[in-house]
KEDO-155317 format. One line per 2 residues: number of its first residue (from 1); their letters; for each residue x negated, y negated, z negated of C-alpha. Coordinates in steps of 0.25 Angstrom, whole numbers, plus 5000, padded with zeros to 4 digits. Example, Ala and Ser with C-alpha at 12.3 -4.5 7.8 and 13.67 -1.06 7.14 Angstrom:
2
1> as> 4951/5018/4969  4945/5004/4971
REM end
This chain:
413
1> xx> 5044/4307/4450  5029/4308/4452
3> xx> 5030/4322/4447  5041/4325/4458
5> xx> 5032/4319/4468  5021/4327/4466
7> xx> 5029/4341/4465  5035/4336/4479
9> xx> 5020/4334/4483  5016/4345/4479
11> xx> 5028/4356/4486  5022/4347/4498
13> xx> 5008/4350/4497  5011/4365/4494
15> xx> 5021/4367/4505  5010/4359/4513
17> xx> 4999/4370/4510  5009/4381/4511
19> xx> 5012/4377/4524  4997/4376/4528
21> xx> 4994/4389/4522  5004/4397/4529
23> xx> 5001/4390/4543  4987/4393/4540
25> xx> 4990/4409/4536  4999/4409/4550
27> xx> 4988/4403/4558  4978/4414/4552
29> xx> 4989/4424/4554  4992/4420/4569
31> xx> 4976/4419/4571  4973/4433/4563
33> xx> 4984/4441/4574  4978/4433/4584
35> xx> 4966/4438/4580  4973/4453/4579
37> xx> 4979/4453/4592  4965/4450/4601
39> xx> 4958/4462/4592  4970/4472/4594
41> xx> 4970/4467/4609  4954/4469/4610
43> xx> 4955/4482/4602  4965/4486/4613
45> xx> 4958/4484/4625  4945/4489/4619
47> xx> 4955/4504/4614  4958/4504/4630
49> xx> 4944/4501/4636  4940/4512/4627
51> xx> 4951/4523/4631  4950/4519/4646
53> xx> 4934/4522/4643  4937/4534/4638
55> xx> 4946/4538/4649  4934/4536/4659
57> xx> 4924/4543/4650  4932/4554/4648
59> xx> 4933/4555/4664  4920/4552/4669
61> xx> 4913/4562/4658  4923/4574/4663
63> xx> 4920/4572/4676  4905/4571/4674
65> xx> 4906/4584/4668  4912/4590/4680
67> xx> 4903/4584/4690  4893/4594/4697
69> xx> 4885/4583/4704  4875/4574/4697
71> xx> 4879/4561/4705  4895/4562/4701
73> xx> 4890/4565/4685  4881/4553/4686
75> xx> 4893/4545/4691  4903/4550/4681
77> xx> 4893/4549/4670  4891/4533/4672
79> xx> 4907/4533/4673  4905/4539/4659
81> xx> 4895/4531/4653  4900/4517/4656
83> xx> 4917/4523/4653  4907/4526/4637
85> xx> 4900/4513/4638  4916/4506/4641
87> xx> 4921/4513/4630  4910/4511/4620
89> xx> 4913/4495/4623  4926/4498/4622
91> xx> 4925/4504/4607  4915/4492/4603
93> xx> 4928/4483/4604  4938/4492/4594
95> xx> 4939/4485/4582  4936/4499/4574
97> xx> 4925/4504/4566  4929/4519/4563
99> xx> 4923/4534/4565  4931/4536/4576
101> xx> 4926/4524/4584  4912/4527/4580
103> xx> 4912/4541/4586  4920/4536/4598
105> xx> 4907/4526/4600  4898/4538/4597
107> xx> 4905/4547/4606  4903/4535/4619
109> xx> 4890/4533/4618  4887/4548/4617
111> xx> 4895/4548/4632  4888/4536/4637
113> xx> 4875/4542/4633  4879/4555/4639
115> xx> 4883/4548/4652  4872/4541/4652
117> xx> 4862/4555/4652  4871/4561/4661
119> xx> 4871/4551/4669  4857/4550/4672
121> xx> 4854/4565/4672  4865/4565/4684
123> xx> 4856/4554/4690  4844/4562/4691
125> xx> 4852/4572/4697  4850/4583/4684
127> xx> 4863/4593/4682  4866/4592/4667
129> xx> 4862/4603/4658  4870/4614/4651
131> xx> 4867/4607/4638  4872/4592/4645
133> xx> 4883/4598/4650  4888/4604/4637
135> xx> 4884/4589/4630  4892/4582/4641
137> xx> 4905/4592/4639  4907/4588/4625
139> xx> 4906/4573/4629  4916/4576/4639
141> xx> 4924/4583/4629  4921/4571/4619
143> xx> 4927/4560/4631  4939/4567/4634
145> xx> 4944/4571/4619  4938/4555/4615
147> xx> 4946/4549/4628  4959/4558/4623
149> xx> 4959/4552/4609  4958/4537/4614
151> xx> 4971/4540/4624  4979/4545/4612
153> xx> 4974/4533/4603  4979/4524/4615
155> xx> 4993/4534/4616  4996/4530/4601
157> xx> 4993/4517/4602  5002/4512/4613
159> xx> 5013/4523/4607  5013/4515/4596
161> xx> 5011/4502/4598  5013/4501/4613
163> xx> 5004/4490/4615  4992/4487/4623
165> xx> 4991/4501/4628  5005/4501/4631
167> xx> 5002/4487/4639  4991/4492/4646
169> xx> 4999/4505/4652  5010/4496/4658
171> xx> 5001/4485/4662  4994/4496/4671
173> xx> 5009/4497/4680  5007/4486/4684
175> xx> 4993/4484/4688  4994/4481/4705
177> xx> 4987/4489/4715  4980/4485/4726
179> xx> 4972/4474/4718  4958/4477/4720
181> xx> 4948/4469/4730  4942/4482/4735
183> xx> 4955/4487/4737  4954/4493/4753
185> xx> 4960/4489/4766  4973/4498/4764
187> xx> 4971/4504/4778  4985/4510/4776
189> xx> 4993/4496/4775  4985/4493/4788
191> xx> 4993/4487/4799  5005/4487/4790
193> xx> 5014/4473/4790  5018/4466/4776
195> xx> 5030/4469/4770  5041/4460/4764
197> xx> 5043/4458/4750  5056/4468/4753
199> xx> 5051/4478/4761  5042/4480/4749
201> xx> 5053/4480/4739  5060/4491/4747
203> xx> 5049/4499/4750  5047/4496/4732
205> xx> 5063/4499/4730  5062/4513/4740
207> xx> 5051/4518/4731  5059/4516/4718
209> xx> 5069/4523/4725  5085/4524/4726
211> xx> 5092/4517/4717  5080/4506/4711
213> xx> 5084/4491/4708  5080/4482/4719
215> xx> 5065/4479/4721  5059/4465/4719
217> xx> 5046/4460/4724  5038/4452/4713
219> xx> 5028/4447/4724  5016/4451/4732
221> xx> 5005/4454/4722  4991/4450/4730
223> xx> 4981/4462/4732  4970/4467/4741
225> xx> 4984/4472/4747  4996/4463/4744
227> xx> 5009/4471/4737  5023/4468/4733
229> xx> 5024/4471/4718  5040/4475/4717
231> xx> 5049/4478/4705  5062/4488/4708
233> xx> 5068/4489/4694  5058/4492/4685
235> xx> 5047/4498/4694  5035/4490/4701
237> xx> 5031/4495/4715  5019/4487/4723
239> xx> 5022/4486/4738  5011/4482/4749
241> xx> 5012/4470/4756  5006/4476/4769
243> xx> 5015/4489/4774  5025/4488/4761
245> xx> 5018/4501/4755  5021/4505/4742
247> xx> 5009/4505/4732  5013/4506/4717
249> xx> 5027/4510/4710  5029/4512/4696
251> xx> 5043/4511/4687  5044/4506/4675
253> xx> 5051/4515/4668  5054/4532/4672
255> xx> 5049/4545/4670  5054/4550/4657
257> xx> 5067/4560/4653  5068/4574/4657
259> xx> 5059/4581/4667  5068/4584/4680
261> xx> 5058/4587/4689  5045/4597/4688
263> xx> 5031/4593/4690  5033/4600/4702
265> xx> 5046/4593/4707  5041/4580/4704
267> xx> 5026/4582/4713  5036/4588/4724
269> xx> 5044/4576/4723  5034/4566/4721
271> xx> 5027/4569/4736  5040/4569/4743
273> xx> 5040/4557/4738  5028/4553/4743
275> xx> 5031/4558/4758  5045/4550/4757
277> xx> 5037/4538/4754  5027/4540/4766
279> xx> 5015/4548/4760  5018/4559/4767
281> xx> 5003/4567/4768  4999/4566/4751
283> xx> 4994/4576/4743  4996/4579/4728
285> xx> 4984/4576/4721  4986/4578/4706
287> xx> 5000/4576/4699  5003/4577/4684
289> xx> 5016/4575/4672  5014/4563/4663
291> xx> 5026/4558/4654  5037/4565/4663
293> xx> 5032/4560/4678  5024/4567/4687
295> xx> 5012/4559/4692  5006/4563/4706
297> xx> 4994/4558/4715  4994/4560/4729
299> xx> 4986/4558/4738  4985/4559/4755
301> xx> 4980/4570/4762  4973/4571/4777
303> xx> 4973/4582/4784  4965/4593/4773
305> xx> 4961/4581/4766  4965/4574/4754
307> xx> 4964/4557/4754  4962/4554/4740
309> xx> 4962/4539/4740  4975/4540/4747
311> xx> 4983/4542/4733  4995/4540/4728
313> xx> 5001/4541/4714  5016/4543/4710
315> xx> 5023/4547/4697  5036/4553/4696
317> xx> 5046/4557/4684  5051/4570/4681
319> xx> 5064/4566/4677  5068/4558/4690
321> xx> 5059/4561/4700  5057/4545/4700
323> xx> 5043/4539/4706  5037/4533/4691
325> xx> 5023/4527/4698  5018/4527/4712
327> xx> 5005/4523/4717  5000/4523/4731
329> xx> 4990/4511/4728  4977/4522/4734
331> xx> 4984/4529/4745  4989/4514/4750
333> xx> 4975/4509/4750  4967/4520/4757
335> xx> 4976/4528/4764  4972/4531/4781
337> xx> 4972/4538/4790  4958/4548/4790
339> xx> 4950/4556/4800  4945/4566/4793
341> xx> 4934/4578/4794  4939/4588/4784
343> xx> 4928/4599/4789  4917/4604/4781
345> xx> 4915/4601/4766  4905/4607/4755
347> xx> 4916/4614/4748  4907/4626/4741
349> xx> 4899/4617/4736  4907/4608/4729
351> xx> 4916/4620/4722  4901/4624/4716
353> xx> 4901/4612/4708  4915/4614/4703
355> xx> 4912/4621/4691  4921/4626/4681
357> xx> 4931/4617/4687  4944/4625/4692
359> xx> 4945/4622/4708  4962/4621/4709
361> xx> 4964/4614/4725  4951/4609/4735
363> xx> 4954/4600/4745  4945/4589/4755
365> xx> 4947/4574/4751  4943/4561/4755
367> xx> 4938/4553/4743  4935/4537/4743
369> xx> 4922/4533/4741  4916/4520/4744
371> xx> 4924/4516/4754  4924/4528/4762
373> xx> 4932/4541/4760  4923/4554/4757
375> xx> 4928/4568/4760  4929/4576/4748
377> xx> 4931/4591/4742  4941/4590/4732
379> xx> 4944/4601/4720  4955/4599/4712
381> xx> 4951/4607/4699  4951/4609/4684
383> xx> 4943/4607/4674  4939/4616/4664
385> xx> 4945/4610/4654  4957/4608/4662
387> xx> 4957/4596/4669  4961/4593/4682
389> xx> 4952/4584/4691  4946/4584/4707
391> xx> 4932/4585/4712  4928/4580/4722
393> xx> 4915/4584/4730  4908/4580/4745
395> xx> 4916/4587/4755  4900/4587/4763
397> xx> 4893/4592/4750  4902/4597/4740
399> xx> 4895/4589/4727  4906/4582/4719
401> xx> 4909/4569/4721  4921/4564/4710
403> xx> 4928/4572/4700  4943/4567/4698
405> xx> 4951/4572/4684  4966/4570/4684
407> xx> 4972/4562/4673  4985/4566/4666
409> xx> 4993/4555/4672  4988/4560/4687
411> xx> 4978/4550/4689  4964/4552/4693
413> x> 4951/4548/4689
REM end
C-alpha cells in the first residue's frame, strides 16, 4: 500500500516537473522569438536607412561632378557628406560583422571625407584640380555601382520573402498629400466653393472612368487643404474639399499582360487626357516604361516659358490605355496665373559650363525658390555616361543653379 502511494507520488511529482519544465522552455521560447522579431525588425529599418542613404549619396555625388560653379558643388557636397554620415549610422545598427560590411564602412567614410574636402575647397571658391577630379570620378563611380548592389540586395529580399520591403512600397500609396504645415495658400482653389461628399465621388468616379463600381467617401481627411479620400472599387482617389479638384488617383490593381499601345501611343494618349480633364496648356517633361506602363510628368507652360512647380504626374498601362496613378498634388498647390518678362537671358554663358554634357532641348523656366519664383535657362541633356538629367542656370547670369537627373521610374531628383 505504502509502496503504491509512493509510485502515485512520485508519477505526481514527475508530471509536476514535466509540466514546469515545458512551461518554462515555452516561456524562453516565446521570449527568444520576441527577442528575434525586434532584431530582424531593427535590422530592417537599419537595411532601408542605409539604401535610402545610398540613394542620396549616389545623387548628390553625380550631380557635384557635373557642377561648374563652386557654390552649387559646396551644396551638393554637404548633401553628400551628411546622405555618408546617414549611412555610416545606418550600417552601425546591422547586426553583421563581415568583409563586405567593412569595405562598405571603408568606402563611407572615404565619401564623407571626400565631401567634406570638396566641400570646403568649393567654399573658398577653388575650381578642383585634374588630379581631384579624377579622385572624385572613382568615388562617383564607387556610389553609383555601391547604391546598385543595395537595390538588388533589397529586390531579392522582398522577392522572396515579401516582407518589410514589400510593406514599405504599399504603405507609400497610401501616404496623404496635402499634409504639410508649410503647405502654401493654393491660389488655384482661391474663391472656389466646397463641394459635397458626392460631387466629389463623381468627379472621383469620372476619372476612373466608364464602367467603374460606384465611388464611396471614407470622410474628409484634415490638411493644411481638407480632401475627400474616396474608394471606387479597388482604387483610392483624394478630392479637394474647396473647388472638388482632383489630387491623387492610383489603382490597386493594372498594368500587366500584352503591350497594345507603343510608348508612343501611350505619351499621345496620356495628354489628351490631360486636356479632357482640364489642363489644357502642359508640357511633356520627361516620360519613361516601367513594368508595362508608361509614366509621364507634365508640367504648365506660359507663354515661351515652362512653370515647373506646376506638375503633374500620371502613369498609364500599355495594355489598356488605363490611368494606373495620377498626381496633380504640385500643379494644384502653386499653379496661377503669371506676368511674365521672357526677354534677355545669359544663354552663352551658361552653355560654357556645360561641358561634355550633350545639349538635346533649351528652354526658359520659372523654378521656386524660397518663396518666390526665379527665371531660369533650362538644358535638358546627357551625360557622358548616359544619363539624362536638366541644368539649370540664371536666366540674368548664366551660372548653374540645380542639376536634376531623371530616375527610371520618371521621377526626379
Amino acid at each position: 500500500m505504502i509502496r503504491r502511494k509512493t509510485a502515485i507520488l512520485s508519477a505526481a511529482y514527475l508530471l509536476a516537473l514535466s509540466a514546469a519544465l515545458g512551461l518554462y522552455g515555452y516561456l524562453q521560447h516565446r521570449q527568444l522569438a520576441v527577442a528575434q522579431n525586434e532584431n530582424r525588425n531593427r535590422a530592417d529599418y537599419a537595411f532601408e536607412e542605409l539604401c535610402r542613404s545610398a540613394d542620396e549619396l549616389d545623387t548628390a555625388l553625380s550631380k557635384a561632378a557635373l557642377a561648374a560653379s563652386p557654390s552649387l558643388r559646396s551644396t551638393l557636397c554637404a548633401d553628400g557628406y551628411a546622405a555618408a554620415c546617414a549611412g555610416l549610422s545606418a550600417l552601425g545598427q546591422l547586426d553583421y560583422d563581415t568583409v563586405e560590411l567593412e569595405q562598405s564602412a571603408a568606402f563611407l567614410n572615404a565619401a564623407a571625407e571626400s565631401c567634406h574636402s570638396l566641400l570646403r575647397s568649393a567654399g573658398r571658391g577653388e575650381a578642383l584640380t585634374e588630379e581631384e577630379r579624377s579622385a572624385f570620378g572613382e568615388l562617383v563611380t564607387t556610389a553609383g555601382w555601391f547604391h546598385e548592389q543595395l537595390e538588388n540586395q533589397r529586390s531579392a529580399l522582398t522577392e522572396e520573402s515579401g516582407g518589410t520591403c514589400e510593406a514599405l512600397c504599399a504603405m507609400e500609396t497610401d501616404f496623404p498629400p496635402l499634409s504639410q504645415d508649410e503647405a502654401g495658400d493654393y491660389p488655384f482653389l482661391e474663391n472656389r466653393e466646397k463641394v459635397s461628399e458626392h460631387a466629389a465621388s463623381l468627379v472621383a468616379a469620372a476619372f476612373a472612368g466608364k464602367g467603374a463600381p460606384k465611388a464611396l467617401c471614407e470622410g474628409i481627411v484634415e490638411a493644411k487643404e481638407p480632401f475627400y479620400k474616396i474608394r471606387v472599387g479597388d482604387s483610392t482617389a483624394f478630392v479637394t474639399v474647396r473647388g472638388g479638384q482632383l489630387l491623387r488617383f492610383f489603382a490597386e490593381q493594372g498594368g500587366g499582360g500584352e503591350e497594345r499601345y507603343t510608348e508612343a501611343e501611350a505619351l499621345s494618349l496620356s495628354g489628351e487626357l490631360l486636356k479632357k480633364r482640364g489642363y489644357g496648356n502642359m508640357r511633356e517633361l520627361a516620360h519613361t516604361l516601367r513594368d508595362g506602363c508608361l509614366v509621364s510628368s507634365w508640367c504648365a507652360q506660359e507663354g515661351d516659358v515652362l512653370c515647373l512647380a506646376d506638375s503633374v504626374t500620371l502613369s498609364m498601362s500599355l495594355n489598356d490605355a488605363s490611368v494606373l496613378s495620377f498626381d496633380a498634388t504640385d500643379y494644384v498647390q502653386h499653379h496661377h496665373s503669371r506676368v511674365l518678362d521672357s526677354s534677355g537671358h545669359a544663354r552663352e554663358a551658361a552653355l560654357a559650363l556645360l561641358g561634355d554634357m550633350q545639349v538635346q532641348e533649351e528652354f526658359l523656366a520659372l523654378l521656386p525658390e524660397d518663396e518666390e519664383e526665379k527665371l531660369m535657362l533650362g538644358f535638358r541633356c546627357t551625360t557622358p555616361e548616359g544619363r539624362n538629367c536638366f541644368v539649370f542656370c540664371s536666366a540674368a547670369t548664366g551660372v548653374q543653379e540645380r542639376i536634376v537627373f531623371v530616375r527610371s521610374d520618371g521621377s526626379f531628383v
